[in-house]
N, C-alpha and C positions, 0 to 999 in steps of 0.2 A: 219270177217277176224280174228279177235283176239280169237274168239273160234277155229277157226281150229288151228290157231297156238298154242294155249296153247295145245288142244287135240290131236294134230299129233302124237305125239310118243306111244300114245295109239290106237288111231285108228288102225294106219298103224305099231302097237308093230312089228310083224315079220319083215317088211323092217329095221323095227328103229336097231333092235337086231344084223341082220345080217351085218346092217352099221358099228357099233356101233363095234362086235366080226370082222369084217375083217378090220377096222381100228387099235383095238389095238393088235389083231395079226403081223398087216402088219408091226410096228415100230420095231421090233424083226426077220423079216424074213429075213435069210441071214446073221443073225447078231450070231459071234460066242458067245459071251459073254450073249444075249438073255437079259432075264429079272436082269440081275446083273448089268445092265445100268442104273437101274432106281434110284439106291440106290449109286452107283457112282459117278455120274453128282454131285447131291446135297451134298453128305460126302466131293468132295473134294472143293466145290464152297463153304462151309460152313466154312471149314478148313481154306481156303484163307484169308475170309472176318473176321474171326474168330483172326489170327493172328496179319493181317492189323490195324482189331480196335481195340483188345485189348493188343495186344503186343506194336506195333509201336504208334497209338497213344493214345491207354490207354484211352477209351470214360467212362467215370465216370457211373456205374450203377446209378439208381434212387433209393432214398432213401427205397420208399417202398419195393422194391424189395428182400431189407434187403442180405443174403450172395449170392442169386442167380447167378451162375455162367454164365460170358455174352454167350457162344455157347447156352445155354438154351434160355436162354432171346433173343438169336438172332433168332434161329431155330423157335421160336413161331412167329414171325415175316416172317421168309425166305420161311417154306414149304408151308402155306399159298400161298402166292405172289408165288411162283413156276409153281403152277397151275392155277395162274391169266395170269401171265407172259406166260404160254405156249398155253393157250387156245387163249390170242391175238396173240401169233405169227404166229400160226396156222390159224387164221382167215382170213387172204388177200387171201389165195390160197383156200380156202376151196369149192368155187364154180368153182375158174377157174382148180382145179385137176379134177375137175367132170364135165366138161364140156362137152365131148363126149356121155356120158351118157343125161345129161341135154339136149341138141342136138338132140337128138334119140331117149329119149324114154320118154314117160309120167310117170310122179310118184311123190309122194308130196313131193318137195323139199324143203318147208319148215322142215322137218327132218335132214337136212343138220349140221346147225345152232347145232342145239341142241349134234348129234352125235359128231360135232368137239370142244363142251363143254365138254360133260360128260365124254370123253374119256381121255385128261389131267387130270379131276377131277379125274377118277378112278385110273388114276396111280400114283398121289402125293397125294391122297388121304389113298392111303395103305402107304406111305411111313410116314404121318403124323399119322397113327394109330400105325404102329411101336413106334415111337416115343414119343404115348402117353403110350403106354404097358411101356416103359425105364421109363419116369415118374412115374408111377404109382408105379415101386418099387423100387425108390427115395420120396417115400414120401409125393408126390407131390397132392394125387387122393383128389376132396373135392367134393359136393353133386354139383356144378354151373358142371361139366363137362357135366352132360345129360342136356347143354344148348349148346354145341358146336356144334351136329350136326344140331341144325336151324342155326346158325349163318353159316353152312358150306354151308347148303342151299340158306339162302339169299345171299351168295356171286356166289355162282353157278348162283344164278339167273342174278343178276345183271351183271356177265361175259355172259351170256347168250343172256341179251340184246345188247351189245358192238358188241356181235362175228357176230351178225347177222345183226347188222347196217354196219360194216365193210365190212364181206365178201359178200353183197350186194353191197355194193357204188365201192368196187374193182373188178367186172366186169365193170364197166363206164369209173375209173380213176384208172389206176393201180400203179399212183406213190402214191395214199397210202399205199403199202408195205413197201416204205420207209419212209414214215412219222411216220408210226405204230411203227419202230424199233426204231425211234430215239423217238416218244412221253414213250415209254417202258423206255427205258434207265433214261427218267429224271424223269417220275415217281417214278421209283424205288427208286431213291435217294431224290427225295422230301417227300417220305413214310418214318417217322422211325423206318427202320429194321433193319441197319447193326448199329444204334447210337440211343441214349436216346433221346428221348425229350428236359431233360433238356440240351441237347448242342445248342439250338435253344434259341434266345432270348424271352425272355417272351412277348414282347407286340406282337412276330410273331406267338405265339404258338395257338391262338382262330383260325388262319387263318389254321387250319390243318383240321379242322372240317369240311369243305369243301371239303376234300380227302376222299371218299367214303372207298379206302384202307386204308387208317390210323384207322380208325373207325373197320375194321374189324380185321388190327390188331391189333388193344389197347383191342378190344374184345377179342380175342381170350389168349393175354396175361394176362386182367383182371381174365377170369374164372378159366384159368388154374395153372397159378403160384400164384393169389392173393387170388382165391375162392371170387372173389368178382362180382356183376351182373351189367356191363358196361350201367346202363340206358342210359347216355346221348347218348352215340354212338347206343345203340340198337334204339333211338328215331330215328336217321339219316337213321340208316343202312335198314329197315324195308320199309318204301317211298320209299327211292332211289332206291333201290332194284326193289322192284314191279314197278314203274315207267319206271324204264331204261327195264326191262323187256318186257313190254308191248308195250313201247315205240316202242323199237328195233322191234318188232314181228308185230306192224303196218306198218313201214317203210319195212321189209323186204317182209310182201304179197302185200305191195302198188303196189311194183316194180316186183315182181318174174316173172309177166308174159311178159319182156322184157328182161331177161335173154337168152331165145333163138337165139333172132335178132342179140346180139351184143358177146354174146360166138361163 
């Protein structure tokens, strides 16, 4: 079971591709503004969070950071989480939109899972490479950066694993669409992105290590703005990762063949 799931999107590449190009065509169709949505959402959700913590209440950067300006310091944090945030949100429905299909025709649905990952990833993903080009002529470029896109991958992964435990268990129980939006929301604010670390009391601060996102974003903030290589977190983020991965991708062929009865 775990080889087909890892191997599906190769196997079955042309279904996966055509999934994969008429999903992230279809969030643009119709839409007059098209792809300038992408770069919208986030500028002005960053703007907000932007002013809230560093105007109103003025969250102390972290020492090492040294003059780093907090929209940077926050951004390495926010587009990250972006594509975390959108690939879960998208996951409760991800089987139940495809159910007519699922219903009628045979095809390896384990591809599902995967298509409604990589497609958030590809769109905050360009948005996060913008982002690094602004960097880079700020000064910012150091030799840890051709360490970011594993780090971008094990987090794909590990979103990978979630989307596919989810949007399997929401064909059975569909009030986890609303469990998902509200576990979302408090995640978000138990991750520190919009605030430092040190705003958190020190004997709470070990307990963060346990937040798979934290870990990816202290990563991504370590290599980028510090030039520095996050062992402790790379130690977590690596298992968790391939674990939740695997995990998800057992539980979701466990079940997929009771997907038809109850769609």
């Amino acid at each position: 079971m775990l080889r087909q799931w890892v191997f599906a999107p190769i196997v079955h590449y042309r279904l996966f591709h055509n999934f994969v190009r008429q999903d992230f065509t279809g969030q643009f169709a119709g839409s007059f503004g098209g792809m300038v949505w992408l770069f919208i959402t986030p500028i002005v959700n960053i703007m907000i969070y932007s002013f809230v913590f560093s105007v109103v209440f003025r969250a102390p950067m972290p020492v090492e950071y040294g003059n780093t300006p907090f929209v940077i310091f926050m951004m390495m944090g926010y587009l990250p989480w972006f594509a975390f945030g959108d690939a879960m949100g998208r996951a409760s429905t991800l089987l139940l939109e495809k159910a007519p299909l699922i219903t009628k025709v045979m095809f390896p649905v384990q591809i599902i899972p995967g298509v409604g990952t990589i497609v958030p990833y590809m769109v905050h993903g360009i948005a996060l490479s913008l982002f690094l080009v602004y960097l880079m002529t700020q000064g910012y470029f150091n030799l840890m950066w051709f360490w970011v896109p594993l780090i971008f991958a094990f987090q794909f992964l590990f979103t990978m694993g979630l989307v596919a435990i989810l949007s399997a268990l929401c064909v059975f129980l569909r009030d986890i669409q609303q469990i998902v939006t509200l576990t979302l929301t408090s995640w978000f604010f138990l991750t520190p992105i919009v605030y430092p670390i040190s705003l958190i009391p020190v004997e709470y601060q070990p307990w963060l290590l346990l937040n798979p996102m934290h870990n990816f974003v202290d990563s991504y903030r370590e290599l980028i703005l510090l030039g520095n290589f996050p062992m402790t977190s790379f130690q977590i983020i690596v298992p968790v990762s391939l674990f939740t991965y695997c995990f998800g991708g057992w539980v979701f062929m466990r079940i997929r063949h009771a997907f038809g009865d109850v769609l």
